[in-house]
C-alpha positions as CSV (number, residue, x, y, z in Angstrom):
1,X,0.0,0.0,0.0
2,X,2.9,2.3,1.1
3,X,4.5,1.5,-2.3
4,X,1.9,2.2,-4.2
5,X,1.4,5.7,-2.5
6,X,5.2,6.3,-2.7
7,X,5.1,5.6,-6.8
8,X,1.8,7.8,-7.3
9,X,3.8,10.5,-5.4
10,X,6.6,10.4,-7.8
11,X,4.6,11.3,-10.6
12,X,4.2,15.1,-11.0
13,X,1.3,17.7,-10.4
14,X,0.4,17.6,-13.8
15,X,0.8,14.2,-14.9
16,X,-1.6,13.6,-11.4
17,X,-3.9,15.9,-12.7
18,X,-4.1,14.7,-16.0
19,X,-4.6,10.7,-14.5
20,X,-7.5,11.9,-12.5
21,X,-9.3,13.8,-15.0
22,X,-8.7,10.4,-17.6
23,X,-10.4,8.8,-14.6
24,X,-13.2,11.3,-13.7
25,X,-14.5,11.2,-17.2
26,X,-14.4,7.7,-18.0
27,X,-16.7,7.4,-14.4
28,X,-19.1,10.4,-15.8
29,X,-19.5,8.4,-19.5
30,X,-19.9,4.6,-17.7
31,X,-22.3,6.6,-14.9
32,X,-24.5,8.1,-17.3
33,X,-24.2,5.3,-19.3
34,X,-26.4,3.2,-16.5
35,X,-28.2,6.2,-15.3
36,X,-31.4,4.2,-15.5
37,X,-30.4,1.8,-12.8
38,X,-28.4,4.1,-10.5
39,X,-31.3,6.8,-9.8
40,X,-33.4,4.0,-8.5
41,X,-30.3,2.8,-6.5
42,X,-28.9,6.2,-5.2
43,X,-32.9,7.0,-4.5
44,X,-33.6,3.7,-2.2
45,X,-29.8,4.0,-0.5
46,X,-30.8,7.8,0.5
47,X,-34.2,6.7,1.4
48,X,-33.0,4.2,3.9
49,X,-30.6,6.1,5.1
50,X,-33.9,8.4,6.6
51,X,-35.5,5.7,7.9
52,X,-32.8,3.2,9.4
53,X,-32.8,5.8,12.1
54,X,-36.4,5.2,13.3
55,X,-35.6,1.0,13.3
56,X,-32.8,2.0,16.7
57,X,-35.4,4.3,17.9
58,X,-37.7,1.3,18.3
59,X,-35.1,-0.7,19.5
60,X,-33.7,1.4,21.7
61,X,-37.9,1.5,23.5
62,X,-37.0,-2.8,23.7
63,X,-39.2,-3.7,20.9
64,X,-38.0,-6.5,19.3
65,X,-35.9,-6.0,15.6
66,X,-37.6,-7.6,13.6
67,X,-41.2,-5.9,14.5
68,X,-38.8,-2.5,14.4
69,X,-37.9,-3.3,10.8
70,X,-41.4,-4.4,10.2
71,X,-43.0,-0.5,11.8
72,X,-40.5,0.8,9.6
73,X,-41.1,-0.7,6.0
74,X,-44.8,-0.1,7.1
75,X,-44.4,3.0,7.3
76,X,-42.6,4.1,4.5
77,X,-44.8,2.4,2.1
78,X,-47.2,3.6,3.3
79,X,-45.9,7.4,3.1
80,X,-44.6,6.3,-0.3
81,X,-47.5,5.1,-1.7
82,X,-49.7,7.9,0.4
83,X,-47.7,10.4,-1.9
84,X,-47.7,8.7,-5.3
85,X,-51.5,8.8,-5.4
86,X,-51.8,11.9,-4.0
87,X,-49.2,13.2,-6.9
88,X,-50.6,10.9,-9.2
89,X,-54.3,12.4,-8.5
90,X,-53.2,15.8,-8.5
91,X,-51.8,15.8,-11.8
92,X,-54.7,14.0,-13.1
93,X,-57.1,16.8,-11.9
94,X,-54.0,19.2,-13.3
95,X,-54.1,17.4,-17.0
96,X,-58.1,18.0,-17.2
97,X,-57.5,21.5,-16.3
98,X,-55.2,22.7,-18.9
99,X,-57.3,23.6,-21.4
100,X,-59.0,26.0,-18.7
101,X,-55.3,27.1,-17.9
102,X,-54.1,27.5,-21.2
103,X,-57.4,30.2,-22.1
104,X,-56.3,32.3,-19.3
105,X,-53.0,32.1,-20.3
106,X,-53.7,33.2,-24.3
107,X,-56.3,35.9,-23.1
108,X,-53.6,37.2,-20.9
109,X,-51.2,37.1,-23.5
110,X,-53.9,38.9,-25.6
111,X,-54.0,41.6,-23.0
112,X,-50.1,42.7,-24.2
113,X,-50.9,42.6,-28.1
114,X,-50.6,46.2,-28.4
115,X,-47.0,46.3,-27.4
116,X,-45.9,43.2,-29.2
117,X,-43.6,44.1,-32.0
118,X,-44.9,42.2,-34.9
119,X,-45.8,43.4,-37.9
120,X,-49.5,42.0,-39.0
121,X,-52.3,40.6,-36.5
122,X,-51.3,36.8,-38.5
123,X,-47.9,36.9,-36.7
124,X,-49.4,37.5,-33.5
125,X,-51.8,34.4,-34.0
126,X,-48.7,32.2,-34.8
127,X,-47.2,33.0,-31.6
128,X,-50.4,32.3,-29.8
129,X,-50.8,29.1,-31.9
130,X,-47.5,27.8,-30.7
131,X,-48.1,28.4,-27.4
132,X,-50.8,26.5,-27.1
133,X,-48.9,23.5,-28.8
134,X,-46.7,23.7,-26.2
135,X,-49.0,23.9,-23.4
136,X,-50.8,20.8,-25.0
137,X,-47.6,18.8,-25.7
138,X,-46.5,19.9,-21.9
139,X,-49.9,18.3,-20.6
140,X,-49.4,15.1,-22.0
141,X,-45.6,15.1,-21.1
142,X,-47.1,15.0,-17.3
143,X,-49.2,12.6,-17.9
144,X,-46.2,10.4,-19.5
145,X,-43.7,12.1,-17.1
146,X,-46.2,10.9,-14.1
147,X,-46.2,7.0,-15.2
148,X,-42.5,7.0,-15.8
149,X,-41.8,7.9,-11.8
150,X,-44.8,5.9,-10.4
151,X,-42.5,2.9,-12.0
152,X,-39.7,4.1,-10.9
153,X,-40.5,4.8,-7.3
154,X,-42.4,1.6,-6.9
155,X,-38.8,-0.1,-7.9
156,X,-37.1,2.3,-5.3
157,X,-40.1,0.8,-2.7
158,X,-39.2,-2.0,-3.1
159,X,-35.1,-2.1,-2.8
160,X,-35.5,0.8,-0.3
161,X,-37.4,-2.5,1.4
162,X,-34.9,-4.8,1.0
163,X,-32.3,-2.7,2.6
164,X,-33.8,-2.0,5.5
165,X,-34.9,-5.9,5.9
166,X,-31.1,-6.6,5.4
167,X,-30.3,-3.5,8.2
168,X,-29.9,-5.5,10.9
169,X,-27.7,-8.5,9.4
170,X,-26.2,-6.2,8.0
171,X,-25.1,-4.2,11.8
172,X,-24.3,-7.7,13.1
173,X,-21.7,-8.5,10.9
174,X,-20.4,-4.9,10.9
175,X,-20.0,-5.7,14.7
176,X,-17.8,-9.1,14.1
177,X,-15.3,-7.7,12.4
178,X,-15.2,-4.2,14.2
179,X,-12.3,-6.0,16.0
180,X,-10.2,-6.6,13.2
181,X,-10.8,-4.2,11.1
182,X,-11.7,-1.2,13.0
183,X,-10.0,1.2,10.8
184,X,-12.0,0.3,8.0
185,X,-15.4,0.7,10.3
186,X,-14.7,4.3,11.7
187,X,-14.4,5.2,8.2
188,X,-17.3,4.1,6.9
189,X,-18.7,5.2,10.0
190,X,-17.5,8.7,9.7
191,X,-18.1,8.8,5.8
192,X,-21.6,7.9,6.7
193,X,-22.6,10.2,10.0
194,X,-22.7,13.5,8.1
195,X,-24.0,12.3,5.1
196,X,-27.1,11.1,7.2
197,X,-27.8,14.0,9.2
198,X,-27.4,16.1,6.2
199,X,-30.2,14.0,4.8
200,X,-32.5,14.1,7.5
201,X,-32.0,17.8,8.4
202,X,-32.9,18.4,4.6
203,X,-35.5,16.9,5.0
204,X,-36.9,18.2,8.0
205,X,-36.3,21.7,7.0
206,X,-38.2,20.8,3.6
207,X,-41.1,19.8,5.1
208,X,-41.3,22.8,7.5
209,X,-41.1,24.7,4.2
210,X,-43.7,22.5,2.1
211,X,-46.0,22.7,5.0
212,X,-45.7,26.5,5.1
213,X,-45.7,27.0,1.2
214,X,-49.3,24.6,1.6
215,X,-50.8,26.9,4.1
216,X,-49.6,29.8,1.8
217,X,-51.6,28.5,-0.9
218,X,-54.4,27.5,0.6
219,X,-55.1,30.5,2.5
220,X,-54.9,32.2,-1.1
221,X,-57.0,29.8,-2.4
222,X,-54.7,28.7,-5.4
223,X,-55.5,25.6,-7.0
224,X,-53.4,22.2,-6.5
225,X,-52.3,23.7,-3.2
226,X,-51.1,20.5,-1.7
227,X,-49.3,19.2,-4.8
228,X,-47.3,22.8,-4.8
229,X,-46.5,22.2,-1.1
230,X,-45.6,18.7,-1.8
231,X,-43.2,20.7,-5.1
232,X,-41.6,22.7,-2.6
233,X,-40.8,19.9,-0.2
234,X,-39.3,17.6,-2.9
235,X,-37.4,20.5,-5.2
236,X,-35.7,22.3,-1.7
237,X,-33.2,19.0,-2.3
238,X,-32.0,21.3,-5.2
239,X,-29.5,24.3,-4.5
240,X,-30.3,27.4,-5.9
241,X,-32.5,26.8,-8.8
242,X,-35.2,24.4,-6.3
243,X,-37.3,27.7,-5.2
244,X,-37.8,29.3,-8.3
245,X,-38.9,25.9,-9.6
246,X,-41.0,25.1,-7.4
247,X,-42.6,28.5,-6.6
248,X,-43.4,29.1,-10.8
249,X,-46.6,27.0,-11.2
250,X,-48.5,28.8,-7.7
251,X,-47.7,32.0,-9.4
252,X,-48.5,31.5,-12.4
253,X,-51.9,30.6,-11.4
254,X,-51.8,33.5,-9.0
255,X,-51.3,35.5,-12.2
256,X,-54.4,33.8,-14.2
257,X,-56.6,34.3,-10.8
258,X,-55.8,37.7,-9.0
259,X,-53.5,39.5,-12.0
260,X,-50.1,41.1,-11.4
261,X,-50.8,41.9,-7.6
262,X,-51.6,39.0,-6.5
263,X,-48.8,37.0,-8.5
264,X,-46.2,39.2,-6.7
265,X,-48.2,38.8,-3.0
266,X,-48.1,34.7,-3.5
267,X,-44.3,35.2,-4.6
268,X,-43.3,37.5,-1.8
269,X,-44.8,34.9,0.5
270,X,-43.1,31.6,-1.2
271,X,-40.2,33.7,-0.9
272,X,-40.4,34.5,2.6
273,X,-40.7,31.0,3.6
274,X,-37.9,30.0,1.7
275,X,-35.6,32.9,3.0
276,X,-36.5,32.0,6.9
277,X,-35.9,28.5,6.2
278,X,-33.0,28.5,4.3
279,X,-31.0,31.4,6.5
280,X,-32.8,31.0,9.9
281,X,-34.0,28.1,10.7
282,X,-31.2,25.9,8.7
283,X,-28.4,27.3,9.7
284,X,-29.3,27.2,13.8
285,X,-30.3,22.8,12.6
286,X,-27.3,22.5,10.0
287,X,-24.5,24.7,11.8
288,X,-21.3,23.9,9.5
289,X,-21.7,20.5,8.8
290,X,-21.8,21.1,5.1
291,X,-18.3,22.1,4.7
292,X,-18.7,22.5,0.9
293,X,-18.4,25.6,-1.3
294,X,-21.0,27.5,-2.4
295,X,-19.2,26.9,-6.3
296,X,-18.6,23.0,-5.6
297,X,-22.3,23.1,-4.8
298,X,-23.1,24.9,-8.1
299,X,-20.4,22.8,-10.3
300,X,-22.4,19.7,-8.2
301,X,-25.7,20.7,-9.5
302,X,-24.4,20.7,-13.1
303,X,-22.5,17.7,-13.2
304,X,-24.4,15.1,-11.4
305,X,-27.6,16.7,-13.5
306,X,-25.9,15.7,-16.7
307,X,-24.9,12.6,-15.3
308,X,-28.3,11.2,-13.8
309,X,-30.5,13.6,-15.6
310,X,-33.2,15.8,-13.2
311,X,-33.4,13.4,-10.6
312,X,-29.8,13.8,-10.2
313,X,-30.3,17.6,-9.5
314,X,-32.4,16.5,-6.3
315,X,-29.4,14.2,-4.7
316,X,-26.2,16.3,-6.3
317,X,-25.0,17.7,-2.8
318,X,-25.2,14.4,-0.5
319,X,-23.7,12.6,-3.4
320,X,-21.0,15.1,-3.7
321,X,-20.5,15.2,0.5
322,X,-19.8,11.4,-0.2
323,X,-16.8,12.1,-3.0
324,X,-15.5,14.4,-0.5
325,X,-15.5,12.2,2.1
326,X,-13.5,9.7,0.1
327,X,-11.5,11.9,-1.3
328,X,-10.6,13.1,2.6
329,X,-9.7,9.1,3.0
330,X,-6.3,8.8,1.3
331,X,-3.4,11.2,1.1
332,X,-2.9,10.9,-2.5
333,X,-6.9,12.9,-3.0
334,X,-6.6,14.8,0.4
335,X,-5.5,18.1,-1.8
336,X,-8.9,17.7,-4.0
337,X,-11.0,17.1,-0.8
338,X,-9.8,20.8,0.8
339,X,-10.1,22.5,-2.6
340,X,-13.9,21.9,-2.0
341,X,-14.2,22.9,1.2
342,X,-16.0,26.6,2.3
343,X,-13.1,28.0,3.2
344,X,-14.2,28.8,6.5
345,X,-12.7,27.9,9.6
346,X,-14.0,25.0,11.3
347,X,-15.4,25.2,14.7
């Protein structure tokens, strides 16, 4: 092992460089090569890593592990399931609704004709034609975009599952060889501790701000209030671009409903939840313990989005806090693991 080190050191800085990046991009290509079956993976591994803490809460109250693992798959299918029909319903309800939606949104287009610069009234009728094809092709792209996830979250249902059946084999024979190899487990252990409480603090915070956004919504009596909330909850995985994603359909329905106004009061309110969340009440949950910078996080967002495609945009930073993490594991990578670092000091 030393040797191996010792030769790696003996290359130099750029001939490093240039090895890693060989390596980096022949990962990215074979990665999104088998995108298909890693979201469903990287989805279900995340997923249990949220609820293999409630199976040692049980235990730790002296109920028995296997009814503890039993509670737990219970539940999350049920939560699981509980939100693919609700999603599922919603955008049903949303589908039959478009050709109401898409009206409003052509008469309020209508409403800027005058300051359109196009020459002849047939110009301005193309550009309302082709809006609604798109508005018709994006309704049926939900529709098809909806199918494709239910199959692919019932597949992360069931591996997520399996893992946590496997949980508790899994701790015992972690425990056996703790003696002999307990390097190897405080790594892993490490590796693993903040990448969990990053996961469930995320979580946390996004469902304070789902739940906030709902009551938002439903107070201003925007349609598909709940399925906006449940938008909010799912795209505050994403840095930077999640809010304005998720806050674009209540208000543009604000806009059809209550006119410019009222658009800018339901986006001032979005926007306050998101701001109290994401600089109050995450920071006193989170502290430091994403060490990353705020460009890594960027870069993050773009690559593992190309990689994995959207979904890959929802799981960018806790996948990128693991390639830290290993990175931080050997000498040779320690260098790349500081360059993404905050730059902060550390508490």
């Amino acid at each position: 092992m030393n040797t191996d080190k010792t030769s790696m050191d003996n290359y130099p800085l750029p001939a490093r460089i240039l090895l890693y990046s060989t390596a980096v991009v022949i990962l990215t290509i074979g990665m999104r090569e088998i995108s298909g079956i890693l979201v469903p993976i990287f989805f279900s591994i995340f997923a249990f890593l949220i609820f293999a803490p409630l199976v040692n809460w049980f235990e730790r109250r002296n109920v028995p592990g296997p009814i503890s693992i039993g509670l737990v798959i219970a539940f999350f299918i049920i939560i699981a399931t509980s939100t693919v029909l609700l999603v599922a319903g919603s955008l049903l309800q949303l589908s039959e609704q478009f050709p109401d939606y898409q009206t409003q949104f052509l008469n309020f287009i209508q409403g800027f004709e005058p300051y359109m610069p196009v020459s002849d009234q047939s110009s301005f009728e193309e550009i309302l034609r082709d809006i609604a094809v798109f508005l018709l092709g994006l309704s049926a792209g939900i529709l098809t975009g909806a199918l494709n996830a239910g199959t692919t979250t019932s597949l992360i249902i069931i591996t997520t599952t399996f893992l946590l059946l496997d949980a508790a084999g899994a701790l015992r024979r972690i425990q056996r060889r703790a003696v002999t190899q307990q390097i190897l487990i405080l790594r892993v252990i490490k590796l693993g501790k903040e990448v969990v409480n990053y996961i469930l603090i995320r979580t946390e915070i996004n469902l304070i701000a789902g739940i906030g956004t709902t009551i938002l919504l439903l107070i201003g009596r925007i349609d598909f209030a709940v399925l906006w909330g449940f938008l909010t909850f799912l795209f505050g995985y994403i840095p930077f671009l999640g809010f304005i994603l998720a806050a674009f359909p209540p208000v543009l329905l604000a806009l059809f409903k209550y006119g410019l106004l009222g658009a800018l009061i339901i986006l001032a309110g979005i926007w306050l939840i998101n701001e109290l969340v994401e600089s109050v009440v995450f920071p006193s949950f989170a502290g430091k313990s994403l060490n990353l910078s705020t460009s890594i996080v960027f870069l993050s967002l773009l690559y593992w989005s190309f990689v994995l495609g959207p979904p890959g945009a929802l799981i960018a930073v806790p996948l990128t806090m693991v390639v830290k993490m290993i990175l931080e594991s050997y000498d040779n990578t320690l260098w790349m693991a500081e360059l993404m670092e905050s730059g902060e000091s550390k508490e």
